[in-house]
N, C-alpha and C positions, 0 to 999 in steps of 0.2 A: 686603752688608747688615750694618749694625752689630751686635753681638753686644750693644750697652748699648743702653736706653730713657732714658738721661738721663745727664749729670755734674756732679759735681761738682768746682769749684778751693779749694782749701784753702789758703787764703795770710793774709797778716796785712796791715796798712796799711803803705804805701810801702813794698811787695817789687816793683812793675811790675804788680799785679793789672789794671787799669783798660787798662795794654797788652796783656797775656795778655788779657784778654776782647775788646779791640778788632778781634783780630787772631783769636782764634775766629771771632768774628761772621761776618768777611769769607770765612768758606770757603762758600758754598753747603750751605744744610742745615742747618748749625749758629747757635742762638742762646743767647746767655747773659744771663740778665734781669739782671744785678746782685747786688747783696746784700740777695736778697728778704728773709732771715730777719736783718737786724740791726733790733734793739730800737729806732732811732732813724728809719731811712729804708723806705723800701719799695720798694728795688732800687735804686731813683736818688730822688736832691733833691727833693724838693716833691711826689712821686706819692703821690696819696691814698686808689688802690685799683690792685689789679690782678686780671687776671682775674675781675671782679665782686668781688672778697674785699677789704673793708678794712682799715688796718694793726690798727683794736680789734678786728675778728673773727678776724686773724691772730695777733693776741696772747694771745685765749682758748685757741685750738687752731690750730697751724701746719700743721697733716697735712694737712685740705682747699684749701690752699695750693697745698701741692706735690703732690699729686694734680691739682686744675688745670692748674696750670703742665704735668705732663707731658701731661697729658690732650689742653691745649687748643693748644701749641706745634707748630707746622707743623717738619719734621725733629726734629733731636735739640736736645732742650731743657736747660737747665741753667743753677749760680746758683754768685756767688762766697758762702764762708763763711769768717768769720774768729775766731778764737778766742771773743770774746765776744760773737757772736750768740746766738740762741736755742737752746738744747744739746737740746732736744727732739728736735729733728726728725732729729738723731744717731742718734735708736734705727731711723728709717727708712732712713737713709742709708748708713750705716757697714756693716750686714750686708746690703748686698744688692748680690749680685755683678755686676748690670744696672746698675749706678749707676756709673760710671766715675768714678774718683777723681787729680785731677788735682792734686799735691800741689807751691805754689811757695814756694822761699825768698829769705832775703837775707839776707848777714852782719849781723843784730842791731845789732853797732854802727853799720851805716851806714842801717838801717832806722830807728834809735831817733834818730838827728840830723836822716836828713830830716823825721820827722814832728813834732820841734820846729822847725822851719823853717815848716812848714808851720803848726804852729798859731801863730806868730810873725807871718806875714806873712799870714795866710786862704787864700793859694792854694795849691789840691791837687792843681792838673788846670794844665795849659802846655800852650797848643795855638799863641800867638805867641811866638817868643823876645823880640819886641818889648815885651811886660808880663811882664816876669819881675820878680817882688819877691823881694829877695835879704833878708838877715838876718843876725848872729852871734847866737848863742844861749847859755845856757849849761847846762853837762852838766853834770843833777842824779849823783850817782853813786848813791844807793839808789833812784832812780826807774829808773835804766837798769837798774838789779841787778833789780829787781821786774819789768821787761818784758822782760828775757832767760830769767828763771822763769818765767814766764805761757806763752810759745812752747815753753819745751820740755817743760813740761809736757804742753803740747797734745798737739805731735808727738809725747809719748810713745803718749797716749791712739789719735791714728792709729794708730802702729804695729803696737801693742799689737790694736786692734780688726781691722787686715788679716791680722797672722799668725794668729787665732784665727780665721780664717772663709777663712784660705787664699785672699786675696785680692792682688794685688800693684796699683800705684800709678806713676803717671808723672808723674817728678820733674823738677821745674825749678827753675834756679836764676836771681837775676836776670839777670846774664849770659846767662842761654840766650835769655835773651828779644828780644834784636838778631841771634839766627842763624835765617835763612829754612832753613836745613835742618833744624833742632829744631822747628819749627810745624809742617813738613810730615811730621816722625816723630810728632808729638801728634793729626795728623790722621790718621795710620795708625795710631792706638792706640785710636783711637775708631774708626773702620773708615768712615772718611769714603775716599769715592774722590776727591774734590775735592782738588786741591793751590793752593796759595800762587804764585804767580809773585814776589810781592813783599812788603814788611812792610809795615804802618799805619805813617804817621811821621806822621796827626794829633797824637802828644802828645810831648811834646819834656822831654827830661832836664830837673828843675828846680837841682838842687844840682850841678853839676859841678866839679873842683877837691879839695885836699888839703882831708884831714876835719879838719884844725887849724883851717883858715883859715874852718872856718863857726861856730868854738866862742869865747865870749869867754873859757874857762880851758881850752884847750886842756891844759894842766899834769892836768888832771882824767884825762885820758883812763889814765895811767899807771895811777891808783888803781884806774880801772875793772878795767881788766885785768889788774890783779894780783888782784881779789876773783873777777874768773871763773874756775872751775878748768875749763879748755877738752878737757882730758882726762878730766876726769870721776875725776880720782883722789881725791878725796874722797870717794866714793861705796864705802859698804862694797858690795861683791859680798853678793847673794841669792838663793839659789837656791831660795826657798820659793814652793809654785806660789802664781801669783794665785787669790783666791777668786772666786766671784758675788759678785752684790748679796744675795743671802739673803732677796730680798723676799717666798718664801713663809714665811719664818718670822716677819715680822713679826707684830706684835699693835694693834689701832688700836682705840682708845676712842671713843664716842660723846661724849668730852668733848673730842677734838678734840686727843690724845695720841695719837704714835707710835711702840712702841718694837721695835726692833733686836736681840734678847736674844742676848748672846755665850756660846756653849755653854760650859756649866760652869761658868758665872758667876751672880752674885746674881739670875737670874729668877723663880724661884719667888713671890716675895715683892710684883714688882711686878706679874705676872700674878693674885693675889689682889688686890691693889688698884685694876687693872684691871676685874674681875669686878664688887667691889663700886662701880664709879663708871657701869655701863652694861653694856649690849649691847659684847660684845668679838666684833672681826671679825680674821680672822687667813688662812692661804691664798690668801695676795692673789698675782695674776701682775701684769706691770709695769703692763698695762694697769686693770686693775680695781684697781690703788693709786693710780695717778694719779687713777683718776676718784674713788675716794673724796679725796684732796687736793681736789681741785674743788669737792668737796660741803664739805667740811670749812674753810672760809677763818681764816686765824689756826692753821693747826693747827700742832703742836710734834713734831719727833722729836727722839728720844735712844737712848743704850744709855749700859751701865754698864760699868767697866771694873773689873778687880778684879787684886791682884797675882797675880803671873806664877806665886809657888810654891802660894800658897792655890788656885790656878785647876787647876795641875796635880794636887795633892792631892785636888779632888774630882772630877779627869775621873778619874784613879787608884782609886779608889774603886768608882768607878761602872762603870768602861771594864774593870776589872782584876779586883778584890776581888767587884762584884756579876755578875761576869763576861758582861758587856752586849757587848766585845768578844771573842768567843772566836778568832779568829786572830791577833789583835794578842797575846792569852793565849801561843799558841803560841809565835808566835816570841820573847817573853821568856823562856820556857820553854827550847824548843828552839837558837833564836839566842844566847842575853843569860844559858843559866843561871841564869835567878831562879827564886828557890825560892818555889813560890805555893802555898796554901790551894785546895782545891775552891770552884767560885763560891759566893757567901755564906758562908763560913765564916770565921772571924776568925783571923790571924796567932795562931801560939804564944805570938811576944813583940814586944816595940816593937822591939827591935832589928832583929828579922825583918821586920818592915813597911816599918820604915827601907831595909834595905837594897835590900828589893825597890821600893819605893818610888826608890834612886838609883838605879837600873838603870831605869825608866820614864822615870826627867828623861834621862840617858842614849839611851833612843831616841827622845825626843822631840828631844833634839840633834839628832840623825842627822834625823829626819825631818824638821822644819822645814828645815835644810837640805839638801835633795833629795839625799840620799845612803843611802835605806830603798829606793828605785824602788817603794813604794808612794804609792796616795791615802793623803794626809793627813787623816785623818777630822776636822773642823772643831773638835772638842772637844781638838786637840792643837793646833792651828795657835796662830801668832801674834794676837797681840790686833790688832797691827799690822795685817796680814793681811786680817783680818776686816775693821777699820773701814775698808780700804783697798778692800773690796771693797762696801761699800754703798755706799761714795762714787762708785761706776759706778754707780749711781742717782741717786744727789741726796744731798750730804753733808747730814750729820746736824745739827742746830740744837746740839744739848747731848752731850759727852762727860763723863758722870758719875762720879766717884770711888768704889768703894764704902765705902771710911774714912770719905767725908763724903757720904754718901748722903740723910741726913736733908734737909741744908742741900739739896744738889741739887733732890732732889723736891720741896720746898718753894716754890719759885722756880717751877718746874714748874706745880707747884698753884697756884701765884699768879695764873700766866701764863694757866690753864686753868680758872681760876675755882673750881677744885675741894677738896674737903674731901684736904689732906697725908697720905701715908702714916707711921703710924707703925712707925718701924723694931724689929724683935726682934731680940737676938741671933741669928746665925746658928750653928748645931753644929758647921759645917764648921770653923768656927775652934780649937775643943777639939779635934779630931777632928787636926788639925794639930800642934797646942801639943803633944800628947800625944808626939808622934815627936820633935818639930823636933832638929837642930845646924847647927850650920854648914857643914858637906858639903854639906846639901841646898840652903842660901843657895845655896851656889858655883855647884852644879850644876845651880838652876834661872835663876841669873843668864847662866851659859854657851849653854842651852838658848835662853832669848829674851831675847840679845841687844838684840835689836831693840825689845821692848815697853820694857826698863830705859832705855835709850838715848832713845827714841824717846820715852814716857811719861815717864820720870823716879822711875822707881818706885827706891825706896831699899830696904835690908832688910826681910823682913817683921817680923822681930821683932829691936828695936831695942834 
């Protein structure tokens, strides 16, 4: 008996999907409806419901879907998914270890030509070699760059979602897809006793031939591949843990405002202008945010961003001086010899603040990059980080500056019908100025890396 109640294939257009299901299908027991969940079709061409559920009932909410589908499918049931389907039903899929994940690829550059061919010539599917519509095309080089970031971004998101829920994945390549021995290991992965005697050859190779001869500038392909860094050596190394979504932290207005408040950053301020515009609702789990989005149509999220030393300055403060962390205390103490004040009492002198103050950017280096073997408490993390982590929700409408926060929230207010916040000075910034040199620039730029680079923050004080 199979240990899964369902699967899923995780592939993209012109990897062999359409054979990978073909040849599912044929085992006894197993069916694969299509690509129930793309925004465009409803598993296959021209179907107008399935399982009683039509594609606009599917597209208010996809879960009664696939509950269906498993519900009402004789053996083991299951659907192709391709990157820009409907990312919902991900929150069902992806952590549940009943759901067998069947993950295929294709070398990108040959995935990204057939599918100009195809939308060149209309056809998708070759089941006579006798109607084969041939084509040359030409290879856009930023449209291939743009569809080679879309997939791996994706498969990052896979990966990323199996090693956290201790799942693993049965991978294919197009290639595997003409070996009768790899269908019959796919069917002992899903714990099918049924075997293959033979493959589907309903659908017949469309492009076959050197990938020059389908390109009108073939010369392009050169360019291509000198902009893909196939090593990945581009990519600075991070060893900062990924965050949540932080969706209990959000805050939602009844004016149809959502905001994402980055610890230690300017919330205070919009959390009063929140206050005064409505009923403020906040402790949302993923499920009861979504359904307020439902309620809420036209609604807007944001968070605010704020520089990287001003940010550290008031987690320092607060985490340190108002001694809110007391082990983090310690080991500055203990580890890092910083000479500190009892909680709430004020430094002797600026110099003393100072320097306790570089000894905190100091282990905030260390911790951000995973070299404390502590949690990272969120009020130290990267801003990065953070907004890297709501984005496993639903990315944000607006990244706000706090330099230019007026203008921001303005736009905001516009958008939201609402009376604009007026901005006050903030203290924290005195509260800064008072210490500041340029040790701390250094030392907070070395710390996060990633938010200057990433953001583009420049010095705080110019």
């Amino acid at each position: 008996m199979s240990r899964f109640h369902s699967f899923v294939v995780f592939a993209e257009m012109r990897t062999g999907s359409n054979l990978l299901e073909a040849n599912l299908n044929a085992l006894p027991g197993v069916h694969s409806h299509g690509e129930v969940f793309n925004r465009y079709i409803l598993g296959k061409k021209d179907r107008t419901e399935l399982f009683g559920i039509t594609m606009e009932e599917r597209d208010r909410d996809p879960r009664p879907l696939l509950r269906k589908l498993r519900e009402n499918t004789e053996g083991l049931p299951g659907f192709r998914f391709f990157h820009d389907h409907d990312l919902r039903i991900l929150d069902d899929v992806l952590p549940d270890p009943a759901c067998a994940k069947i993950i295929l690829t294709r070398n990108p550059l040959e995935s990204y030509v057939s599918w100009k061919i195809a939308q060149a010539t209309d056809q998708w599917k070759l089941t006579n070699p006798k109607r084969l519509k041939t084509a040359k095309v030409r290879f856009d080089v930023p449209e291939f760059l743009k569809h080679v970031q879309d997939i791996q971004a994706f498969q990052l998101l896979l990966l990323n979602a199996l090693q956290t829920t201790g799942q693993t994945a049965f991978y294919l390549d197009y290639d595997d897809l003409g070996s009768l021995d790899v269908m019959n290991g796919l069917a002992a992965f899903l714990g099918i006793e049924a075997r293959l005697k033979s493959l589907d050859d309903t659908l017949k190779k469309q492009n076959p031939g050197p990938l020059e001869d389908k390109l009108e500038n073939p010369e392009a392909l050169a360019e291509a591949i000198a902009a893909v860094d196939v090593f990945n050596l581009g990519r600075t190394p991070s060893f900062e843990p990924r965050r949540a979504a932080g969706v209990p932290t959000a805050l939602a207005s009844e004016a149809g405002l959502l905001f994402f408040p980055i610890r230690s950053g300017p919330d205070t301020a919009i959390r009063d202008w929140f206050a005064r515009l409505g009923d403020v609702t906040e402790g949302f789990e993923q499920k009861s945010l979504r359904q307020w989005k439902r309620k809420h149509a036209g609604h807007r999220s944001f968070t605010v961003l704020r520089h990287p030393l001003l940010r550290a300055h008031v987690a320092f403060r607060r985490k340190i001086m108002m001694g809110e962390a007391q082990d983090l205390r310690r080991i500055l103490i203990n580890g890092f010899l910083a000479e500190l004040q009892p909680p709430g009492e004020p430094f002797v002198s600026v110099e003393a603040e100072r320097a306790a103050f570089r000894i905190f950017l100091t282990y905030c280096r260390l911790a951000v990059g995973g070299q404390t073997g502590a949690r990272v408490d969120p009020s130290l993390a990267s801003q990065t980080a953070l907004v890297q982590g709501f984005a496993c929700f639903q990315p944000l409408d607006h990244l706000l500056r706090e330099d230019s926060l007026a203008e921001g929230l303005a736009i905001l207010a516009a958008e939201g019908g609402v009376t604009p916040l007026v901005i006050a000075p903030d203290p924290a910034e005195a509260e800064l100025l008072s210490i500041w040199d340029e040790t701390l620039e250094t030392a907070a730029a070395e710390a996060y890396q990633r938010d200057y680079m990433g953001f583009g923050f420049a010095r705080w004080r110019k």
